[in-house]
ZADO-1210 file (C-alpha; in nm, 4 decimals, padded with zeros to 6 digits):
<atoms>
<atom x="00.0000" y="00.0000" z="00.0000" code="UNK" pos="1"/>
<atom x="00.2759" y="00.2116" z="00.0657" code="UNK" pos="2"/>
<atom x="00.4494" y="00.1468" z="-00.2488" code="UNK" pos="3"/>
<atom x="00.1355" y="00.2771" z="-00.3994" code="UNK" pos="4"/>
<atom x="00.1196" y="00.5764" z="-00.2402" code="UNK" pos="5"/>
<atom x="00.4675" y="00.6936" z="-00.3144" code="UNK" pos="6"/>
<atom x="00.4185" y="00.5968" z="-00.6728" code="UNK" pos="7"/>
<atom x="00.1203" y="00.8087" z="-00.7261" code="UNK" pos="8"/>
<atom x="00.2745" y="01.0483" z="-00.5361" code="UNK" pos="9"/>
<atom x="00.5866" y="01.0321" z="-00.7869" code="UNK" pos="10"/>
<atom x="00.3947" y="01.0321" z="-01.0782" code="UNK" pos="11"/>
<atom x="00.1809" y="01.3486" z="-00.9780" code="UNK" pos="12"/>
<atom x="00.5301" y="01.5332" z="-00.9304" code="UNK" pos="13"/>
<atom x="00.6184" y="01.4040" z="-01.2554" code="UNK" pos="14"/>
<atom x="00.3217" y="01.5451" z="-01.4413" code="UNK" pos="15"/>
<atom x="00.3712" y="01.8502" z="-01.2666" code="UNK" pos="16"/>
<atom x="00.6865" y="01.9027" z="-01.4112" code="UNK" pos="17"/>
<atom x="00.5964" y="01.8299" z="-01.7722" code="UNK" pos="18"/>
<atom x="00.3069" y="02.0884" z="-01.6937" code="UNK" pos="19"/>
<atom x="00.6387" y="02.3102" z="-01.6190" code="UNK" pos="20"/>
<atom x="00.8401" y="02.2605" z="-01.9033" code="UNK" pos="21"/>
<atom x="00.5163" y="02.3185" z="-02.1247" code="UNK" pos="22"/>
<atom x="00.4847" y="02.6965" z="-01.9596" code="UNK" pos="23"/>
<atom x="00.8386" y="02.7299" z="-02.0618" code="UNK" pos="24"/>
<atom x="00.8186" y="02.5993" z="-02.4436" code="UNK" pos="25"/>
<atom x="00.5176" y="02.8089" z="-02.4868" code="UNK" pos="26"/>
<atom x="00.6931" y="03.1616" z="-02.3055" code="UNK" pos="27"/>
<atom x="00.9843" y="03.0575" z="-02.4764" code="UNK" pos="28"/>
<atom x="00.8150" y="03.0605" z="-02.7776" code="UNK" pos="29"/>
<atom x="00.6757" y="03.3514" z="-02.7440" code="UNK" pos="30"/>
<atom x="01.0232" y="03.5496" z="-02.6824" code="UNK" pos="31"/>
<atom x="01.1191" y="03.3998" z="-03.0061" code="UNK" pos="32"/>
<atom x="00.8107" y="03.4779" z="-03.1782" code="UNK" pos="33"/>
<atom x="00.8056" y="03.8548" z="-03.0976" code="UNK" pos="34"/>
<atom x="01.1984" y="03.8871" z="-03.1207" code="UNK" pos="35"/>
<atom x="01.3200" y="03.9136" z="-02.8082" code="UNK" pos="36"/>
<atom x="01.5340" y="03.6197" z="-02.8267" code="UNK" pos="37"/>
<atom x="01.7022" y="03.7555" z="-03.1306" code="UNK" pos="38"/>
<atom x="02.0952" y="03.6209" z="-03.0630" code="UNK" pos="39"/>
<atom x="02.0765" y="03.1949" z="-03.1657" code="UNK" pos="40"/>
<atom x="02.3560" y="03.1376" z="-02.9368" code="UNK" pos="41"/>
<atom x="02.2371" y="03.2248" z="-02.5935" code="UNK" pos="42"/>
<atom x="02.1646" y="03.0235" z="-02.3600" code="UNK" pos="43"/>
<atom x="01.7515" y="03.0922" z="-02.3621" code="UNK" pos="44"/>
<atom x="01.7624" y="03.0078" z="-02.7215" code="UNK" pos="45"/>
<atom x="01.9371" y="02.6552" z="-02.6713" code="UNK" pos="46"/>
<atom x="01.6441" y="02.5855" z="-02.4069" code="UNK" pos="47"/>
<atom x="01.3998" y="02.6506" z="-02.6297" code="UNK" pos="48"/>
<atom x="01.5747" y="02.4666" z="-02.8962" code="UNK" pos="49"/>
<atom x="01.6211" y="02.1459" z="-02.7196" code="UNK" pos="50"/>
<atom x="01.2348" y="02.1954" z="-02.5753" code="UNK" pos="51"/>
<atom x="01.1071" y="02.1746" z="-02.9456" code="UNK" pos="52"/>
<atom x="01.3017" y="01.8679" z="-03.0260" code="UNK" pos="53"/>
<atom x="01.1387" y="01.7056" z="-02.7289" code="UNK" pos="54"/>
<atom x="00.7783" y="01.8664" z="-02.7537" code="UNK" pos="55"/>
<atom x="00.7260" y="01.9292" z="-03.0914" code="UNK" pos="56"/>
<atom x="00.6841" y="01.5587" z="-03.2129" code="UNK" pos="57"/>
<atom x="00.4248" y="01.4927" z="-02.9662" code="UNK" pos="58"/>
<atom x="00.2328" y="01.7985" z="-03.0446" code="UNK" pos="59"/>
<atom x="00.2885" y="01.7362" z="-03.4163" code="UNK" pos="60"/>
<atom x="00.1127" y="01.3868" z="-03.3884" code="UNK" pos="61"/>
<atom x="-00.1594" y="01.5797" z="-03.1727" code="UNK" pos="62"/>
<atom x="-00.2206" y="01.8460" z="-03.4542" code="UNK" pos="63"/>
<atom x="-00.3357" y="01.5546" z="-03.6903" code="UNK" pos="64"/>
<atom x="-00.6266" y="01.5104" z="-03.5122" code="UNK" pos="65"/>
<atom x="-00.6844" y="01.8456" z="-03.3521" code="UNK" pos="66"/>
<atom x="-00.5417" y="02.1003" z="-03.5923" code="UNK" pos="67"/>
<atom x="-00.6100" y="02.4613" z="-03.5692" code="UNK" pos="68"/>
<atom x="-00.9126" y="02.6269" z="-03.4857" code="UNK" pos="69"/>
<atom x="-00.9435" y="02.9784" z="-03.6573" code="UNK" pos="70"/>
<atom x="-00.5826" y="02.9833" z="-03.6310" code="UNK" pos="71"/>
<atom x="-00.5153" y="02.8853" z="-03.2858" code="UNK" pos="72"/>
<atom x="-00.3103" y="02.5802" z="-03.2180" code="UNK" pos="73"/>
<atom x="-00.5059" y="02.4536" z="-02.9451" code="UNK" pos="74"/>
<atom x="-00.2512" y="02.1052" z="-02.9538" code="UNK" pos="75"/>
<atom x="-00.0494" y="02.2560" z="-02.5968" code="UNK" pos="76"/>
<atom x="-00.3736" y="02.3125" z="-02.4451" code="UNK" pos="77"/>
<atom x="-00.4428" y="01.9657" z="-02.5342" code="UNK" pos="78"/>
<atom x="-00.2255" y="01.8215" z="-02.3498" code="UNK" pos="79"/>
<atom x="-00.2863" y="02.0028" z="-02.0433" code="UNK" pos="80"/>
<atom x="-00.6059" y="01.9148" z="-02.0617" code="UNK" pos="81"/>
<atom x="-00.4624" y="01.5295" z="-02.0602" code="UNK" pos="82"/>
<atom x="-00.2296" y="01.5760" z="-01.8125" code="UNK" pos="83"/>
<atom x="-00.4738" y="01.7523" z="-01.5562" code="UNK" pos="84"/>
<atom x="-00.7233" y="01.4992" z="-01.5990" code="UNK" pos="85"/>
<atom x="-00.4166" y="01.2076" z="-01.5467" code="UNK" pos="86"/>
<atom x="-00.3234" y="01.4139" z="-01.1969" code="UNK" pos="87"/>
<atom x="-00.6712" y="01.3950" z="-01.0803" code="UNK" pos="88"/>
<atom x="-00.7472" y="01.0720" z="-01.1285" code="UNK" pos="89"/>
<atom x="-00.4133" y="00.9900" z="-00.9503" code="UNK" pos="90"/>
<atom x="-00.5362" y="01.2161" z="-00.6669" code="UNK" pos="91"/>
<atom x="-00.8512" y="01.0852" z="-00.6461" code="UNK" pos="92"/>
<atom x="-00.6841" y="00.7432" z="-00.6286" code="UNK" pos="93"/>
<atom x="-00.4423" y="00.7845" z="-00.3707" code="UNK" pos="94"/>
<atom x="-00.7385" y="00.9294" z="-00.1614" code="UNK" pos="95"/>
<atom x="-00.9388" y="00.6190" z="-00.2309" code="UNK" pos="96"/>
<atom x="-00.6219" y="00.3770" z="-00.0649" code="UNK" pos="97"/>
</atoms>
């Protein structure tokens, strides 16, 4: 039971952090976007750079079947969606033990 616990308790930690690193690909992004991240060597740039490689093939398979609505990419909110829903079922478990 206790094994349990501390694995849902992990997990939830876990998907907090990807909820993290999604808030910084999408700030990130928007630096780049509007220019303030203009020099491709810093150090903010090779963040964001190495956040795309990891991100942007999951969102890509998630634009297939949600793509754009009225020109929003709505594929990020997607997956917070996803992820909120995973942490509250894993709440609502480790409540239940």
């Amino acid at each position: 039971m206790f094994i349990l616990r501390a694995l849902i308790e992990i997990l939830c930690e876990v998907i907090g952090a990807l909820e993290y690193v999604l808030m910084g690909y999408i700030i990130l992004g928007w630096f780049v976007f509007f220019g303030v991240l203009k020099n491709r060597d810093g150090f903010l740039f090779r963040v964001y750079a190495f956040l795309v490689s990891k991100i942007e093939p999951l969102l890509s398979e998630i634009r297939r079947v949600l793509p754009p609505v009225m020109g929003l990419d709505l594929s990020v909110l997607a997956i917070f969606l996803v992820l909120h829903f995973v942490k509250i079922l894993l709440v609502n478990a480790f409540y239940a033990l």
